[in-house]
DRENPA-3360 file (N, C-alpha, C; in nm, 2 decimals, always signed):
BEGIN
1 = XXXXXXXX = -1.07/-6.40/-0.98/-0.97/-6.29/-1.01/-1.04/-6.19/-1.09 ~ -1.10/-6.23/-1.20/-1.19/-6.12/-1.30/-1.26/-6.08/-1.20 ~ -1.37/-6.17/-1.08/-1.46/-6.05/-1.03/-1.39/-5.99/-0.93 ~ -1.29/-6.00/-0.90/-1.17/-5.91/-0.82/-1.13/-5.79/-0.84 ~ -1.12/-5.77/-1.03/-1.12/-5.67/-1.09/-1.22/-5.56/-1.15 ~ -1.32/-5.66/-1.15/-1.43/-5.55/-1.15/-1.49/-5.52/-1.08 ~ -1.47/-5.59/-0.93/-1.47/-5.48/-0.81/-1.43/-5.36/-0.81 ~ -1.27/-5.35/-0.84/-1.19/-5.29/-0.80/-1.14/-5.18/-0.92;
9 = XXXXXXXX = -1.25/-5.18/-1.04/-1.27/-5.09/-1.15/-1.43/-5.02/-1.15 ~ -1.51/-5.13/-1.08/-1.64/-5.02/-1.04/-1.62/-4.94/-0.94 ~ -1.53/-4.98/-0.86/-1.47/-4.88/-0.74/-1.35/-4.74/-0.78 ~ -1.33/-4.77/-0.85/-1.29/-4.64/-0.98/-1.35/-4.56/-0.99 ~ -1.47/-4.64/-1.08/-1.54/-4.51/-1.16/-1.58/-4.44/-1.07 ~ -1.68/-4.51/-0.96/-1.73/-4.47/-0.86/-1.64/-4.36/-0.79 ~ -1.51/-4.38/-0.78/-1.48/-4.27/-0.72/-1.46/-4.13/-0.81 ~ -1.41/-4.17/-0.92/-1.43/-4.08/-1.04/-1.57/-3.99/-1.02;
17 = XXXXXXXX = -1.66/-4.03/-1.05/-1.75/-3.99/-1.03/-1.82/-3.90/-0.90 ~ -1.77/-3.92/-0.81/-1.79/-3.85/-0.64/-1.69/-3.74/-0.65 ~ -1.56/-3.72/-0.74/-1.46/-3.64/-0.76/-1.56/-3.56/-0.85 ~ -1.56/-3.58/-0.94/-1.64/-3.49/-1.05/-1.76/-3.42/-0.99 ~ -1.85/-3.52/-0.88/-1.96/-3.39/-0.84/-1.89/-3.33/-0.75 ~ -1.80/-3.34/-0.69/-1.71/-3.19/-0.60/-1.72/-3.12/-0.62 ~ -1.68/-3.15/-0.74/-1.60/-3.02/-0.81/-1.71/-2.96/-0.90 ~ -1.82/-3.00/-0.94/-1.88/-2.95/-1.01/-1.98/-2.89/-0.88;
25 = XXXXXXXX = -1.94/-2.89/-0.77/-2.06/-2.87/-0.66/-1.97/-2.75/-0.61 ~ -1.84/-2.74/-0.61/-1.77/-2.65/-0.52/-1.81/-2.47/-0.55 ~ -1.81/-2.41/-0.48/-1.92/-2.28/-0.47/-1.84/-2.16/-0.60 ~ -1.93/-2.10/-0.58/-1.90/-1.99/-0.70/-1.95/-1.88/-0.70 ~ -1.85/-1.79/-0.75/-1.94/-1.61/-0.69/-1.84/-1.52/-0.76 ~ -1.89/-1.48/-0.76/-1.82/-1.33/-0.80/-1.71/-1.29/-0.77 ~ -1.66/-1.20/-0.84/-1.50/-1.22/-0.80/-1.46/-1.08/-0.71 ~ -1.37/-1.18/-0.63/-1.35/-1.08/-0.52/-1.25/-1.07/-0.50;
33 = XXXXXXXX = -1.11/-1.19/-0.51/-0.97/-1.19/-0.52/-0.90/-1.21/-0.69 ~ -0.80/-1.12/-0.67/-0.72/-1.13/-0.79/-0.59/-1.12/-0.76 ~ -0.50/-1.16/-0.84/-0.35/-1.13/-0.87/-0.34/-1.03/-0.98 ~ -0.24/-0.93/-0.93/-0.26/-0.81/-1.01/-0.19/-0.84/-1.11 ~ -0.23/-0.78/-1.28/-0.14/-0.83/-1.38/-0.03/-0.73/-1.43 ~ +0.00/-0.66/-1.29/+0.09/-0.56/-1.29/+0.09/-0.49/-1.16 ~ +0.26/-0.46/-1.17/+0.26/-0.36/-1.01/+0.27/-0.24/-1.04 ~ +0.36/-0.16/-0.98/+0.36/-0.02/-0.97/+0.46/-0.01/-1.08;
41 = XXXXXXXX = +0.53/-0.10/-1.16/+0.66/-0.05/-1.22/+0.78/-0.01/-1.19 ~ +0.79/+0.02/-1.03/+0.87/+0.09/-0.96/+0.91/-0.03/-0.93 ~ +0.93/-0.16/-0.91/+0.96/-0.23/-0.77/+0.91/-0.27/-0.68 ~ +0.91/-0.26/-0.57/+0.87/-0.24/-0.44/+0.75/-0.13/-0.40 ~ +0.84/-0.02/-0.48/+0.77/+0.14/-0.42/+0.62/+0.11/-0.47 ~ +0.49/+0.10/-0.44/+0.40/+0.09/-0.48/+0.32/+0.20/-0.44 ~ +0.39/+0.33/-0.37/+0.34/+0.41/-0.34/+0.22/+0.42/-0.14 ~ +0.32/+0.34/-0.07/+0.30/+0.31/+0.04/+0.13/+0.17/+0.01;
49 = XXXXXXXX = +0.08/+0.11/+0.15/-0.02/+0.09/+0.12/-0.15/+0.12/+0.02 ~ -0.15/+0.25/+0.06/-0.22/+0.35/+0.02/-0.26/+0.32/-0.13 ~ -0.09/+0.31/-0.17/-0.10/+0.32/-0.33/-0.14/+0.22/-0.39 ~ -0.06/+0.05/-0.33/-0.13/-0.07/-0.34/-0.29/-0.06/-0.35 ~ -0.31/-0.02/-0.24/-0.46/+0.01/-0.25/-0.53/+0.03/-0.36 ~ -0.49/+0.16/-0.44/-0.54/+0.26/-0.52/-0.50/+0.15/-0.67 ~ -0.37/+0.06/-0.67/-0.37/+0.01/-0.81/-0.48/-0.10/-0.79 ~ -0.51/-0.22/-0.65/-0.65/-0.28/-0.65/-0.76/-0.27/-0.71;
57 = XXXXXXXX = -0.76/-0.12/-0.72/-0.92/-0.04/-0.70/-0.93/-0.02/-0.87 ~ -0.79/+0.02/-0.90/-0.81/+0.04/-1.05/-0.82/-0.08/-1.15 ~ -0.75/-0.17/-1.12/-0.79/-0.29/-1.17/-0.87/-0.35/-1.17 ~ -0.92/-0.34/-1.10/-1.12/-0.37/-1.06/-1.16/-0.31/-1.14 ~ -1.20/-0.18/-1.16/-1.30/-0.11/-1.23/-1.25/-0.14/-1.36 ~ -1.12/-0.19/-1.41/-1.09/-0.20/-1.55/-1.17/-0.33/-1.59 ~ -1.25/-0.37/-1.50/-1.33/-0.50/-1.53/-1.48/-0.53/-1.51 ~ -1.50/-0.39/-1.47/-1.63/-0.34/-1.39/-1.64/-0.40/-1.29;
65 = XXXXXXXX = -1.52/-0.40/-1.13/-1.56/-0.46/-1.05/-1.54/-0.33/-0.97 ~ -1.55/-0.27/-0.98/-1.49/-0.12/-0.92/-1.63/-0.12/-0.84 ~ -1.72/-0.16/-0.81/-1.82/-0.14/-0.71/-1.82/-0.22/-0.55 ~ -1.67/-0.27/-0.56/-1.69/-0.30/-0.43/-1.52/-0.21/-0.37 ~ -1.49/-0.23/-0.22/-1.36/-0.20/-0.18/-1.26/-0.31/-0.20 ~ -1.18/-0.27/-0.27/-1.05/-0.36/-0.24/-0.93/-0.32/-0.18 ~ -0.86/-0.43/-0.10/-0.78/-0.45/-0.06/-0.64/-0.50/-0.10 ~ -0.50/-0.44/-0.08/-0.37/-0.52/-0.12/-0.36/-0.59/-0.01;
73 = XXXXXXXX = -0.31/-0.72/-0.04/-0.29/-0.82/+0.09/-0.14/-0.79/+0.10 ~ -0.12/-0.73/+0.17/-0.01/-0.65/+0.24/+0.00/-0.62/+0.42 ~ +0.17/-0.66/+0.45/+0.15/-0.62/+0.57/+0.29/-0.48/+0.58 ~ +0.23/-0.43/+0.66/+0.37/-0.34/+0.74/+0.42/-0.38/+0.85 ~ +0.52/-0.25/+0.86/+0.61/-0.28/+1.01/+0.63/-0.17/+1.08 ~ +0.67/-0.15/+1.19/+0.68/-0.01/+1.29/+0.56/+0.04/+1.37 ~ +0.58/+0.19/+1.37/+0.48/+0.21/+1.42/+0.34/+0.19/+1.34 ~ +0.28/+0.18/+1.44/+0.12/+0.14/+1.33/+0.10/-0.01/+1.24;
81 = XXXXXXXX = +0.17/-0.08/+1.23/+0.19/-0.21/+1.19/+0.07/-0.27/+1.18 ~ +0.08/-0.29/+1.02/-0.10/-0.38/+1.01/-0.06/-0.55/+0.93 ~ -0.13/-0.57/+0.93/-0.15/-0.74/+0.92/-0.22/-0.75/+0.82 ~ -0.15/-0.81/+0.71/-0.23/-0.82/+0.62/-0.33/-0.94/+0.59 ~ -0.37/-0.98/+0.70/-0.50/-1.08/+0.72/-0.59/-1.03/+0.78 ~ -0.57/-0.90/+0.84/-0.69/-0.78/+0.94/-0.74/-0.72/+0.81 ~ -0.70/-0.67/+0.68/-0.74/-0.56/+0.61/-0.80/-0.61/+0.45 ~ -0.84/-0.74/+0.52/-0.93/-0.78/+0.34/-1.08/-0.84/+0.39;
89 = XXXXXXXX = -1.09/-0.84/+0.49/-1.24/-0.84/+0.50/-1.28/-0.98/+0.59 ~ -1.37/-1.06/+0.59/-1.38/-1.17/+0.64/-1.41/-1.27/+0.53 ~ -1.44/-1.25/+0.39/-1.43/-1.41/+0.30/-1.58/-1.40/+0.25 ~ -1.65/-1.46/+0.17/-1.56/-1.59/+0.10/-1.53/-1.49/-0.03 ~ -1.42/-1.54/-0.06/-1.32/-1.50/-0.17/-1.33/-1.56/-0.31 ~ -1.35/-1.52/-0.46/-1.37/-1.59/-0.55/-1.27/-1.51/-0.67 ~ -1.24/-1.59/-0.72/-1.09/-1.51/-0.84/-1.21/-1.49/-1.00 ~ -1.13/-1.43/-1.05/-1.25/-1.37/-1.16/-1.31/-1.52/-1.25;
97 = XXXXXXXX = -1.25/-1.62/-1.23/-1.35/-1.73/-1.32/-1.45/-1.79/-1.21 ~ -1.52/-1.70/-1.08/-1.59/-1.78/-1.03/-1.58/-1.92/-0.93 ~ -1.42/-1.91/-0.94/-1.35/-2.01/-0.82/-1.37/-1.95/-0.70 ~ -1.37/-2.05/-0.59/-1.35/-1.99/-0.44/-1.25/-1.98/-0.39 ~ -1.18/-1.93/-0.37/-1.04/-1.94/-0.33/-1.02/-1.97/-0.17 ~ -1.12/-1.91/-0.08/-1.14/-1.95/+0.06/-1.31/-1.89/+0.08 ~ -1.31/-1.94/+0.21/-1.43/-1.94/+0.25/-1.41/-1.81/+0.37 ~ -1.32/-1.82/+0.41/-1.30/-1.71/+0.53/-1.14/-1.69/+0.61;
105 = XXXXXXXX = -1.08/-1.66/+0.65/-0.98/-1.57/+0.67/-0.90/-1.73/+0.74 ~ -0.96/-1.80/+0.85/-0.84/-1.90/+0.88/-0.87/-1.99/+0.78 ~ -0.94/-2.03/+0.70/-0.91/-2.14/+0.59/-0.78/-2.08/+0.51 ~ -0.80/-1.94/+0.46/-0.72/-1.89/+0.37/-0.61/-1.86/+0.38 ~ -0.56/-1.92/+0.56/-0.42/-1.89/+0.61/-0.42/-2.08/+0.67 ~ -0.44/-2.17/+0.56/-0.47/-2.33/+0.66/-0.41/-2.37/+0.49 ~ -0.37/-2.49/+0.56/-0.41/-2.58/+0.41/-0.50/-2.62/+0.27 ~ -0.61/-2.57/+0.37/-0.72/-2.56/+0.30/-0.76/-2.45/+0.21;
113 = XXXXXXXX = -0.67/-2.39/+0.17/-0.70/-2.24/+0.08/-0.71/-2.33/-0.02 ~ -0.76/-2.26/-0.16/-0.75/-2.31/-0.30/-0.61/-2.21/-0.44 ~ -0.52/-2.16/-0.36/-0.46/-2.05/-0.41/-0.35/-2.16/-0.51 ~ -0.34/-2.15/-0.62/-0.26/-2.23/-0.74/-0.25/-2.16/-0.86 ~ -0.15/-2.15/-0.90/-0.12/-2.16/-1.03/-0.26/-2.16/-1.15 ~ -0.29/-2.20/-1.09/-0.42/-2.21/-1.18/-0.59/-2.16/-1.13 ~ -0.56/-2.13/-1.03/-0.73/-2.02/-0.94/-0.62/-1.90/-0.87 ~ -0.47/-1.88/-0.88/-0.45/-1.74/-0.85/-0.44/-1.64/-0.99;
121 = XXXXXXXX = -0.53/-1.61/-1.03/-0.54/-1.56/-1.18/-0.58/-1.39/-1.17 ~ -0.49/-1.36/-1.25/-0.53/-1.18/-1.25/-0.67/-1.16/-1.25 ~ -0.72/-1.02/-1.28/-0.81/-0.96/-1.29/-0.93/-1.01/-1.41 ~ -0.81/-1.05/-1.48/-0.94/-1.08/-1.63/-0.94/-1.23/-1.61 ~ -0.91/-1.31/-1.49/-0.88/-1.43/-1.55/-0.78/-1.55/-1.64 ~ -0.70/-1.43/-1.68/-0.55/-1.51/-1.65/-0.43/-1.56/-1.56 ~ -0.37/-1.65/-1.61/-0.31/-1.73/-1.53/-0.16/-1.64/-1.53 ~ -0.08/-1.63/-1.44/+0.00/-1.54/-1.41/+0.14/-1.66/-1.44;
129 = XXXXXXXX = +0.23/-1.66/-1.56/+0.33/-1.77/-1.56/+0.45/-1.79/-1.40 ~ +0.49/-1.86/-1.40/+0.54/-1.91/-1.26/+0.63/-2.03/-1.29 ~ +0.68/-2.13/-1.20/+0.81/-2.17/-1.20/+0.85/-2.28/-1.33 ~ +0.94/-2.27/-1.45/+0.87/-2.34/-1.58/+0.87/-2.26/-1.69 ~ +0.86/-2.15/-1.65/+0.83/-2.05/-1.77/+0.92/-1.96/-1.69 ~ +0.92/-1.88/-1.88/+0.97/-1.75/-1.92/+0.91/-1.67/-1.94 ~ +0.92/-1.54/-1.90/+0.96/-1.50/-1.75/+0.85/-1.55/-1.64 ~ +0.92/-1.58/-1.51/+0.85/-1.64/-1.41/+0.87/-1.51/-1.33;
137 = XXXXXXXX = +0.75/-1.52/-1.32/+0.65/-1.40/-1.19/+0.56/-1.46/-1.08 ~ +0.60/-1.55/-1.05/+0.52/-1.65/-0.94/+0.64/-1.53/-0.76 ~ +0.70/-1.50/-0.78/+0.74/-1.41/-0.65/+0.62/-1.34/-0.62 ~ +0.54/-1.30/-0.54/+0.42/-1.19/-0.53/+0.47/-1.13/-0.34 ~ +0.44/-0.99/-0.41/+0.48/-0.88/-0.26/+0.41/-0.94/-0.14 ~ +0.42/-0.97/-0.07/+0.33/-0.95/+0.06/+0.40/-0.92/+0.22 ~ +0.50/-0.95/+0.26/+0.55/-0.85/+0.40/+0.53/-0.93/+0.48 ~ +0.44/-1.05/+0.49/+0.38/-1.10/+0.57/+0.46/-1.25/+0.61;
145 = XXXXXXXX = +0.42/-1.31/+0.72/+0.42/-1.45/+0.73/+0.33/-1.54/+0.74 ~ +0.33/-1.64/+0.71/+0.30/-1.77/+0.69/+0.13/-1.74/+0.77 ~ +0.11/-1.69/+0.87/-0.02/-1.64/+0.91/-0.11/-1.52/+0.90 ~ -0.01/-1.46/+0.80/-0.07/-1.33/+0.73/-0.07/-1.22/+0.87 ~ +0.05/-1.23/+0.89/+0.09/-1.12/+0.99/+0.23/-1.08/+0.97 ~ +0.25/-0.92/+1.05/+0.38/-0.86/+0.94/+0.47/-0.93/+1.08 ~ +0.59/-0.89/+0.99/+0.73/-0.92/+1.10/+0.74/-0.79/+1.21 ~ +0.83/-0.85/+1.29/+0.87/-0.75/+1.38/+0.96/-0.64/+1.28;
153 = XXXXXXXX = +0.94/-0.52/+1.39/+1.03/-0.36/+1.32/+1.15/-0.41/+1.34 ~ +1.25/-0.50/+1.31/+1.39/-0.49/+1.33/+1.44/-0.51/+1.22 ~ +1.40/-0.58/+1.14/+1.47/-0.56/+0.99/+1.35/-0.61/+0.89 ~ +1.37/-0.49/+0.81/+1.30/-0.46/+0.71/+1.25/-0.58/+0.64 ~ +1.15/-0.63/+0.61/+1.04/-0.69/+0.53/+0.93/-0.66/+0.44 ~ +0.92/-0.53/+0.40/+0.87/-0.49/+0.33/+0.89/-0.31/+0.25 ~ +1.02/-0.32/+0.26/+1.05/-0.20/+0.12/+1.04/-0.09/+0.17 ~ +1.05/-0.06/+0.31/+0.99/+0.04/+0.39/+0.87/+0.08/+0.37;
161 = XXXXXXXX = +0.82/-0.02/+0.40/+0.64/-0.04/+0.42/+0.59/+0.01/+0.23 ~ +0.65/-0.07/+0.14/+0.64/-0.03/+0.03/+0.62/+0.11/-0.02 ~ +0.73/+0.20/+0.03/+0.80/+0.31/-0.06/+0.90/+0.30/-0.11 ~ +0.98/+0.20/-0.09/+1.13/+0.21/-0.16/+1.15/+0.10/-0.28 ~ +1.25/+0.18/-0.35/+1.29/+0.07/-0.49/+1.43/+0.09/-0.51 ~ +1.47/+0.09/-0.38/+1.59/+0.07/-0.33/+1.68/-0.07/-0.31 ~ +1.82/-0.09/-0.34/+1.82/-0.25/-0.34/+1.90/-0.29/-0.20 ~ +1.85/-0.15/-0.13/+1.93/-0.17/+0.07/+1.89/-0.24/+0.08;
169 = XXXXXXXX = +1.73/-0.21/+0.08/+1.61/-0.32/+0.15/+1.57/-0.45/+0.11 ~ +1.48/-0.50/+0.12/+1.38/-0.64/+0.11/+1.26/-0.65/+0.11 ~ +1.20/-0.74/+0.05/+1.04/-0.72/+0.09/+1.05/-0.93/+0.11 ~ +0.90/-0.99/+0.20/+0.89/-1.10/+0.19/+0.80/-1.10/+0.05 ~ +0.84/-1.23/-0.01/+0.73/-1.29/-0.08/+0.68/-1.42/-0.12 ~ +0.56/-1.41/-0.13/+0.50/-1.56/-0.14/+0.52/-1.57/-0.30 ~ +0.48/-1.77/-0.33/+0.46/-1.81/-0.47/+0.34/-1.84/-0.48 ~ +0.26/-1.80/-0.59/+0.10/-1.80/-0.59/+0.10/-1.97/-0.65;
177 = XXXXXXXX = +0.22/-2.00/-0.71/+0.21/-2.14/-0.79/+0.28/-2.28/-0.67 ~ +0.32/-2.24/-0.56/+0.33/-2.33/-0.41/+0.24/-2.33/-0.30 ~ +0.27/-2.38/-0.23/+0.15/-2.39/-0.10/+0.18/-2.26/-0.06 ~ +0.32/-2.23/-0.06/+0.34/-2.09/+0.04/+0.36/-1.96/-0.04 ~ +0.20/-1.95/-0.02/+0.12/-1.87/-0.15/+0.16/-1.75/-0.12 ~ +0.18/-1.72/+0.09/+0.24/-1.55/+0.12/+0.33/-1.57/+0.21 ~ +0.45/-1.62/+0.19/+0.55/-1.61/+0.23/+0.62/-1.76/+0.21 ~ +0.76/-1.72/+0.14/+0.82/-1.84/+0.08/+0.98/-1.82/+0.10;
185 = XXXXXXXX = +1.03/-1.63/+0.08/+1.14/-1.63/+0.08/+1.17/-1.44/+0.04 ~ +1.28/-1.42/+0.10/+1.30/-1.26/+0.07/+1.36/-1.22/-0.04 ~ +1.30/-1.16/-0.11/+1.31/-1.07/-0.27/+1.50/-1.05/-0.20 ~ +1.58/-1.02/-0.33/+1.72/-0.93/-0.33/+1.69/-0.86/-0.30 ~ +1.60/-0.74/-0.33/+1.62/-0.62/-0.34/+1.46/-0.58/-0.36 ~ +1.46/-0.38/-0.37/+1.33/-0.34/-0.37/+1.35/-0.27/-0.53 ~ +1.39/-0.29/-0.61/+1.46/-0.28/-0.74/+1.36/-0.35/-0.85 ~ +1.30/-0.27/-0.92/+1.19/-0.37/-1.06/+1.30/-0.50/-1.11;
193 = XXXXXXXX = +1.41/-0.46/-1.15/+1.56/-0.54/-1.16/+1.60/-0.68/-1.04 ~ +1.56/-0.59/-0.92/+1.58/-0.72/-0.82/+1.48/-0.81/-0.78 ~ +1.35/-0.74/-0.79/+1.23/-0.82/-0.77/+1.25/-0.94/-0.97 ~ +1.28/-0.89/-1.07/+1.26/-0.98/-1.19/+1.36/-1.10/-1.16 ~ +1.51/-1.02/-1.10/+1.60/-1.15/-1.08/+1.57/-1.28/-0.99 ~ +1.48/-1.26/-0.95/+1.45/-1.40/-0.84/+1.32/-1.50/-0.89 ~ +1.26/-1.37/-1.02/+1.13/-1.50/-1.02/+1.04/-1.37/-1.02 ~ +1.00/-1.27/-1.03/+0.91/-1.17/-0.96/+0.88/-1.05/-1.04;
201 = XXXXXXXX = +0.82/-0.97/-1.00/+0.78/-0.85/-1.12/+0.68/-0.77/-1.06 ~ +0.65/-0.77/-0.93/+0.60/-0.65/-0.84/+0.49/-0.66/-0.83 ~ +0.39/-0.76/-0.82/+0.26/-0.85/-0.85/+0.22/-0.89/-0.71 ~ +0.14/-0.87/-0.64/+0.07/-0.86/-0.53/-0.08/-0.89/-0.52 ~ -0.08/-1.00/-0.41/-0.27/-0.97/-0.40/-0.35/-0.88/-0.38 ~ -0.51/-0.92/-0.43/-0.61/-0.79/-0.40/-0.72/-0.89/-0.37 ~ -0.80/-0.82/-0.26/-0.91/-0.89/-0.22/-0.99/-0.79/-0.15 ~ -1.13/-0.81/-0.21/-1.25/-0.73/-0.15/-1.30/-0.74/-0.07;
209 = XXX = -1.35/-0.64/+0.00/-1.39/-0.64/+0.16/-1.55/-0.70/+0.14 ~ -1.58/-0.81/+0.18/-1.73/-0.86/+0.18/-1.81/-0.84/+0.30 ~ -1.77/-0.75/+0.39/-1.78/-0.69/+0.55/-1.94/-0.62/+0.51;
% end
């Protein structure tokens, strides 16, 4: 029985140990995805893509990352309808402490992403509070579905392609702190007030184009 147990305690550590070099092996780089530690203020309205865009870009350089392109992981709808898994680049992705978050575009839409509560971290490296906490901002904009592609034009999913902060509309959003990191459930409204009442606060991904 004893040597039954110390089988079955050297087989422990051992595994202990195989865990630990993983993770001390898993890759590391420069940061190229963040959660923004603020939206537009408006809501929804972020000032079309465009503007998303432009608050990526500025967040970056408030960290001195402003030397590469970023991207909001955003999709639209209608005419011209983009996919917000076509406009961030092809990978690999790393959040500002040097985590990977994915290796390339189908991992980062598979099970296999590394997006949590704890590697989806703003720009400087903080952790963004989420479901548990006061106030919870774990809601993040994205338009998209579960494959990082937008919905059909028939009813609105994204705030009218994020210009409105109107509470007609909707936007989809994911929880950076669940598996269903971009797409989980539809905001009330396009409203800074409707996005806070569900969990939210107008917080969207950004990821650099490594192309």
């Amino acid at each position: 029985m004893r040597k039954n147990r110390n089988v079955v305690a050297g087989l422990a550590f051992c595994g202990l140990i195989v865990a630990s070099l993983a993770v001390a092996q898993q890759a590391a780089g420069p940061m190229s995805f963040f959660l923004t530690s603020a939206g537009s203020g408006n809501g929804a309205n972020l000032g079309g893509i465009e503007g998303a865009d432009a608050i990526c870009q500025n967040l970056a350089e408030s960290v001195d990352s402003g030397n590469l392109t970023w991207r909001a992981y955003l999709s639209t709808q209608g005419d011209g309808a983009v996919n917000a898994r076509d406009r961030i680049g092809s990978g690999p992705w790393f959040n500002a402490n040097g985590n990977r978050i994915a290796a390339d575009v189908a991992e980062l839409h598979s099970v296999m992403n590394r997006i949590s509560a704890f590697t989806a971290v703003d720009e400087r490296g903080r952790t963004i509070p989420g479901s548990g906490y006061a106030p919870n901002r774990h809601d993040i904009l994205t338009g998209s579905q579960t494959n990082g592609t937008a919905y059909g034009g028939g009813n609105d999913m994204t705030c009218s392609n994020w210009t409105s902060s109107s509470d007609n509309g909707k936007a989809r959003v994911g929880h950076h702190d669940y598996a269903a990191w971009n797409s989980a459930h539809d905001s009330r409204g396009c409203s800074q007030a409707a996005l806070i009442s569900s969990g939210g606060d107008g917080l969207f991904y950004c990821f650099a184009i490594q192309d």
